[in-house]
N, C-alpha and C positions, 0 to 999 in steps of 0.2 A: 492348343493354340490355334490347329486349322481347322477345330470344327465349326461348321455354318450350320445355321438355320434359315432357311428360306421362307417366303413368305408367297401368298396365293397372287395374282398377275390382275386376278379381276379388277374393273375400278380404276385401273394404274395409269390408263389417259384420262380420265377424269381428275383424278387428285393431280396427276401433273400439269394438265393445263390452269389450274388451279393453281401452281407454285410457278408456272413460264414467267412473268412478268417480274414477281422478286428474286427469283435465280439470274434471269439476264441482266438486272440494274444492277443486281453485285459482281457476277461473272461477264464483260459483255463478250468474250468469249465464245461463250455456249448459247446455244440458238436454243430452240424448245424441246425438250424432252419427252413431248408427246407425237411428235413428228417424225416419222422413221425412212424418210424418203429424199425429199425434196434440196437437201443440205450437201447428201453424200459428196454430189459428184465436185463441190466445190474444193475439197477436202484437198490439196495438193498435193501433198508432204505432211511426216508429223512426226514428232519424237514424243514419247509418252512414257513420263518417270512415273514409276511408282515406289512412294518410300512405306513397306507391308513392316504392319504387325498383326494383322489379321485377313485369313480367307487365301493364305497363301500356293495353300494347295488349289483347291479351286479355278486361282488364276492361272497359276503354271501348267494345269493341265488342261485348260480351254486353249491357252495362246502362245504353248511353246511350237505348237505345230499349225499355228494360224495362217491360212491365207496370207500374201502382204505384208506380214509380221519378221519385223528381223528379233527373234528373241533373245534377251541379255539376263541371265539369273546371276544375281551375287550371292552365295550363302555365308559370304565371308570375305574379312577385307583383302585378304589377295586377290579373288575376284574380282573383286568392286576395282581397284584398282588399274587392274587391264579394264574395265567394262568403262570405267572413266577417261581414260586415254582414246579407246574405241570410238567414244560417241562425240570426245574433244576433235579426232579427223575427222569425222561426219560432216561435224556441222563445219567446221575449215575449207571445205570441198568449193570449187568455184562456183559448181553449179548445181542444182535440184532438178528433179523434173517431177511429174504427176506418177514416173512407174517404178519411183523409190518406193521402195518399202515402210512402215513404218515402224521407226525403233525405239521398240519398250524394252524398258528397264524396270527391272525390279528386282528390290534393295533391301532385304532380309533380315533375318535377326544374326541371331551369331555372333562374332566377329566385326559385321559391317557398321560403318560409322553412324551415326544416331542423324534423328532428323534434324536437332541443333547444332551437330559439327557439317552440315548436307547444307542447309538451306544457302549459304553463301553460294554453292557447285552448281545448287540447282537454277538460283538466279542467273548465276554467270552463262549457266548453260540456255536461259528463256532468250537471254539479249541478242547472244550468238545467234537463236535462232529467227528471231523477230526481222534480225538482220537480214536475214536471207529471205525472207517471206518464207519461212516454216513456222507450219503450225506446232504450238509446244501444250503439252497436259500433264499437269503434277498433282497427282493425288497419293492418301493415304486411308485407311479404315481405319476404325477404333471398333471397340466390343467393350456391352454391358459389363462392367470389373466384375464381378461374381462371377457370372458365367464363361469370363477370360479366364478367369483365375484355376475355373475347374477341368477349361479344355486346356490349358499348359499342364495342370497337372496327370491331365489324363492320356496325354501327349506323349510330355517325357518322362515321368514318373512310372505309367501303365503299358503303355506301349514300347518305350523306344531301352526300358529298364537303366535310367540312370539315377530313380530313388523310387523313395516304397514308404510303406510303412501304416497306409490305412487311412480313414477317416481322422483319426487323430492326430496321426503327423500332418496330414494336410492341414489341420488345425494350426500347427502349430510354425506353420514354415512362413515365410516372409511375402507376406502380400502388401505390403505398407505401398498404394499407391504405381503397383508396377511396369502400367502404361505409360503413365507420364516421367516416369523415370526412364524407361525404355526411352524415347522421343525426345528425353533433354540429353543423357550419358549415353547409351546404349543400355546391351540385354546383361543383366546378372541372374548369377543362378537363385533362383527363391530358395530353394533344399542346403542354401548353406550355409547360411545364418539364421536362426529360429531365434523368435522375437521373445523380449521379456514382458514381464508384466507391467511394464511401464511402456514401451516401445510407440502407443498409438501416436505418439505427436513428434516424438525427437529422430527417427528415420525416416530415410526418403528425403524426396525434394520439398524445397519450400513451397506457399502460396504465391512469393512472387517471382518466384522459376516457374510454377505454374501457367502464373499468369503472363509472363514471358512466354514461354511456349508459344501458348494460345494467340497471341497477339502476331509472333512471326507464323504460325500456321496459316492466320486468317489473309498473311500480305504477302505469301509464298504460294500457297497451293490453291491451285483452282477449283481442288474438290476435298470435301472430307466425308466419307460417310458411313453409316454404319452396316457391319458385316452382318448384322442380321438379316439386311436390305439388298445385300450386295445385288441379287437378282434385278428387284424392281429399282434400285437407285444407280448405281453404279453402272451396271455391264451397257444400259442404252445411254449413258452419256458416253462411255465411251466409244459406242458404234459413229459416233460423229465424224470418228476420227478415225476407225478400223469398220469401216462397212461389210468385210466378210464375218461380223460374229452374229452367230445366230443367237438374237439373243430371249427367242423364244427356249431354246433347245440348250441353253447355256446349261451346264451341268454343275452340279455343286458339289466339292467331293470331300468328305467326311475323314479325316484322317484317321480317327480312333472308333475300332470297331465295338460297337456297343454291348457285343456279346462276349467280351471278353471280363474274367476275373478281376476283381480289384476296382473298374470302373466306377469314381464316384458321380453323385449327381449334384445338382441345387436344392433340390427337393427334402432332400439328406438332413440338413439343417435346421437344429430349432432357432426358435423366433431369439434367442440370446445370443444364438453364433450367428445367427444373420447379421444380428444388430453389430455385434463384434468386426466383423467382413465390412458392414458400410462404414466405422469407424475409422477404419485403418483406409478407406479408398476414398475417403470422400475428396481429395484431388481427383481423384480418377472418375469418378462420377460426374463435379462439375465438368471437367472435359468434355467427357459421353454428353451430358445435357448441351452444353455450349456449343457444341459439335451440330447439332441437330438443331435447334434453336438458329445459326447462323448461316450453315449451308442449306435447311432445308431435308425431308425425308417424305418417302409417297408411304413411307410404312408406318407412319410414329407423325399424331400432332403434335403441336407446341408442350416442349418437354417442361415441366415446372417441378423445383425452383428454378430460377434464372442463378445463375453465380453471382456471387461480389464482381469478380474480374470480367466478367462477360464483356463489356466496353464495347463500342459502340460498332 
């Protein structure tokens, strides 16, 4: 689930100044993304949610020990709970200054409550902060379903030993749409229900839970992007708001070591069980597309198809 792939830096003020103009007519928010300078020192104050299903290592290990950064991890809803109490006195506070720290949050799988039981806390938490003149940032990442599907597997199945069983079991364990299920309910386990041969359409979430999702995604968070990207999309939007990350030197960290037994791949798959895999996620696909399509990506043109639900 935390493995990244990065992508090369070249180019990346080029394609970005290239996307400043439609980024800031929909976020006006975020200033330019090609700009690494002149913004910083405006930056007050900031709270900066993140609701992760992917890249989670990676963040937690660039900015649990950040400059400026107060860090808050939830890996579960006990946590989240105090971390939600925590950040409700924060923002209660009479007063702010420029030598506040700023406090990210980030809001895991596990346990912790989904981005559709969230987005009400989150907004409550934007008003609160508007109110004070604090700057606020809610984002979240998605990952291409396939290659989600085979870093969870390789995660927790390979790595962390709470299932097994090979290329065929992974065949055969429950991928039906897992992202967007994760983001309406929360995290279920895949390895415990194995699908029948009828299963592609009658599990999981609907198309118009789908398209619910998408639609409070698009009026709640100010970023969505893909963890393929994280590098070039992600970490300098949010230097706007955290100016100590380097986000030249930002480090991406691979949760599953690749030299180990059992590791499967994408590659793996013939053109039937691929075909099989887009069947069972094609929610989870228009998402990835919609996601990238709406927020924009310096890694990834205009994604096609467009979704039905995509909306305006």
């Amino acid at each position: 689930m935390h493995y990244v792939k990065t992508h090369q830096r070249q180019g990346l003020e080029d394609v970005c100044q290239r996307e400043d103009e439609n980024r800031k007519s929909k976020y006006p928010t975020l200033t330019s993304t090609s700009s690494h300078t002149s913004s910083f020192s405006s930056v007050q104050n900031a709270t900066v949610i993140e609701i992760i299903t992917q890249s989670g290592t990676s963040i937690k290990n660039n900015f649990n020990k950040l400059q400026g950064v107060n860090y808050h991890f939830a890996p579960g809803r006990g946590r989240y709970n105090q971390i939600e109490k925590s950040i409700d006195k924060w923002l209660q506070q009479t007063s702010h200054s420029s030598d506040d720290e700023v406090e990210f949050v980030e809001i895991h799988a596990g346990s912790c409550p989904s981005f559709m039981q969230l987005h009400k806390q989150v907004a409550s938490w934007r008003k609160a902060a508007e109110a004070k003149g604090i700057n606020f940032f809610s984002f979240t990442l998605v990952r291409e379903p396939i290659s989600f599907a085979f870093s969870v597997y390789n995660d927790l199945c390979v790595m962390r030993g709470q299932c097994g069983g090979g290329f065929n079991a992974f065949m055969e364990m429950d991928w039906v749409n897992k992202q967007t299920q994760f983001l309406n309910t929360g995290w279920s386990k895949f390895y415990q229900g194995r699908r029948r041969s009828n299963r592609t359409e009658d599990m999981g979430p609907s198309e118009s839970e789908a398209a619910l999702l998408f639609t409070k995604m698009k009026s709640i968070l100010d970023w969505v992007g893909p963890s393929e990207c994280l590098v070039n999309d992600t970490i300098p939007l949010l230097k706007y708001y955290i100016p100590s990350i380097d986000v030249d030197n930002f480090s991406s960290s691979n949760v599953v070591k690749k030299d180990l037994d059992g590791i499967l791949y994408k590659s793996m798959l013939s053109h039937n069980e691929l075909d099989y895999l887009h069947s069972i996620m094609r929610l989870d696909t228009m998402l990835y597309q919609n996601v990238i399509n709406h927020y924009g990506s310096s890694c990834f043109a205009c994604v096609s198809p467009v979704s039905l639900f995509s909306g305006p």
